[in-house]
N, C-alpha and C positions, 0 to 999 in steps of 0.2 A: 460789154464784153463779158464772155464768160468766167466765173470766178474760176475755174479750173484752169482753163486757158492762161489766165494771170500767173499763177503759180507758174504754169509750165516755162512763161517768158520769162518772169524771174530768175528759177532756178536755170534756165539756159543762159541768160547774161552774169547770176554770182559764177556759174562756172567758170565761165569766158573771162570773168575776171581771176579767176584762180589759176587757168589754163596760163596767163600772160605773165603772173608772175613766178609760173614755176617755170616758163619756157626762159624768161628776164637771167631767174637765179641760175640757169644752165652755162650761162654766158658770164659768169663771173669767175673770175679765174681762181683759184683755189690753191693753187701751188702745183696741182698736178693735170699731166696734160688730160684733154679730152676734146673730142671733135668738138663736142656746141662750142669751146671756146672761140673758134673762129667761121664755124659752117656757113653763115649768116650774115658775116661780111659783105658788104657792095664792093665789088669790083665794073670798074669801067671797062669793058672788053668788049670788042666787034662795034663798036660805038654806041651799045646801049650797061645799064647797068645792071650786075649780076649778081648774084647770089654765088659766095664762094664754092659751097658743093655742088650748081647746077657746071661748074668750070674744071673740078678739081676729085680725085680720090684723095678723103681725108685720115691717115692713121694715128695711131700710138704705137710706135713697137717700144718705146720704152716709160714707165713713170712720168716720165722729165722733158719728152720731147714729141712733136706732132710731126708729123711729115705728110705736104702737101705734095700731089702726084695730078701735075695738071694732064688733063686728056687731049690738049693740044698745047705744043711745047711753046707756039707764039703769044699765049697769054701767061707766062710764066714772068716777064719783066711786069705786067698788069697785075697780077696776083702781089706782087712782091710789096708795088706801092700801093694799093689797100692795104696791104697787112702794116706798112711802114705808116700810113695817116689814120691807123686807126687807132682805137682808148687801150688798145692793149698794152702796150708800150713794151713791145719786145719786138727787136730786129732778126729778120729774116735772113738764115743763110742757104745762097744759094748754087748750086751748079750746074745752073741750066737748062736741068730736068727735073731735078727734086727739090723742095724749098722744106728748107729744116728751121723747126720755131723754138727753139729750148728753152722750156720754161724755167727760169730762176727761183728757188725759195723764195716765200715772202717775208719782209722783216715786218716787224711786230707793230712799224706806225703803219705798213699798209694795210697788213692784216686787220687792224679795227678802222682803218677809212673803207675798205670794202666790206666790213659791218655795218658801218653807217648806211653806205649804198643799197645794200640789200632791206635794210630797216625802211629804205624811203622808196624803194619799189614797192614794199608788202603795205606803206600808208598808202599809196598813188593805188593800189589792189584794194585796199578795204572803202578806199572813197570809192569806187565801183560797186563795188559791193551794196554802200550803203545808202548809192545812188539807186541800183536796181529796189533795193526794199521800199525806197522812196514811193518809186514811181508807182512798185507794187502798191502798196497803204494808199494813195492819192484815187486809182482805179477802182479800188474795192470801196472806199468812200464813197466815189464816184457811183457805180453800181448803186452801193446802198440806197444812195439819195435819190435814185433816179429809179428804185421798187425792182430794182434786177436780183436782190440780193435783200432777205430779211435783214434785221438787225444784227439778231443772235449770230446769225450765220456769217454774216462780217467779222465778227470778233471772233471768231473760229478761223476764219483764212488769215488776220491778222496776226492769230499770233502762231500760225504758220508761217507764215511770211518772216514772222520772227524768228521761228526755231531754225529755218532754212539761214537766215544769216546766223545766228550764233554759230551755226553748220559749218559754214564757207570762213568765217572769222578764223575759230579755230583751228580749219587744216593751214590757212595764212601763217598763223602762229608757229604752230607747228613745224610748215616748211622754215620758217626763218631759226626757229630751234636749230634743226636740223642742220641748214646751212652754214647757219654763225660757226658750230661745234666744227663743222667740215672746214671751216676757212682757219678757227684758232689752232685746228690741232696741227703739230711742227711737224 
């Protein structure tokens, strides 16, 4: 395999992996409303299951509250029990047309258990990560030994290989900065 080619599928799977855990951290609830909190829901509707926003207009008009606006008012009891068996744990009020989610402050022991959570998403993301560099280093070995690739020129893409994950580590890091700060602050 080409030593470029290597790189390229590397740095498209560290992405992939960085991609998953900032799309993860959008779905943690933070004290205030926002569509990712529930877009992504499985709903059981028409008898297959769905994605809450392929069923549903999702808003904020306020800080505190989301407001679901199904597009067809028969999946409006179906929306209701997703939102009721999902990890959110907040109940849905409804009238029939519009399903209102009001988000509650969080007290201070959720606030650091949804630290924890986001800390063991961003590990489950850097094992990706540093599965990708893996498999990178193993190919370019590969290569090497098999005359694809001089010697010199291996430890050149290796520690490419390298700086591309300290790359992807650090924006990891950083998202979780970012979101711990977004979850502590009252």
């Amino acid at each position: 395999m080409d030593p470029d080619e290597i790189l390229l599928e590397t740095e498209s799977a560290m992405e992939k992996g960085f991609d998953y855990v900032t799309h993860e951290f959008a779905a943690v609830r933070t004290g205030k409303a926002s569509p990712a909190l529930v877009e992504n829901i499985d709903v059981e509707a028409y008898g297959t299951p769905m994605k809450l926003k392929q069923l549903a207009m999702i808003t904020t008009p306020e800080p505190r509250m989301v407001v679901i606006q199904p597009f067809d008012s028969g999946t409006t009891k179906d929306i209701e029990k997703a939102l009721k068996e999902s990890k959110l744990g907040i109940n849905p009020i409804s009238d029939g047309k519009l399903i209102r989610l009001p988000i509650p402050p969080l007290t201070e022991e959720r606030r650091r258990d949804l630290v924890k959570g986001i800390k063991q998403m961003a590990e489950e993301a850097r094992i990706r990560i540093r599965s990708a560099r893996r498999d990178a280093m193993d190919a370019i070995k590969k290569a090497s030994k098999d005359g694809g690739i001089a010697e010199d020129a291996a430890e050149g893409y290796e520690k490419e290989v390298q700086k591309m994950t300290d790359t992807f580590v650090k924006k990891i890091d950083d998202a979780i900065f970012t979101k711990e700060a977004d979850i502590m602050k009252v």
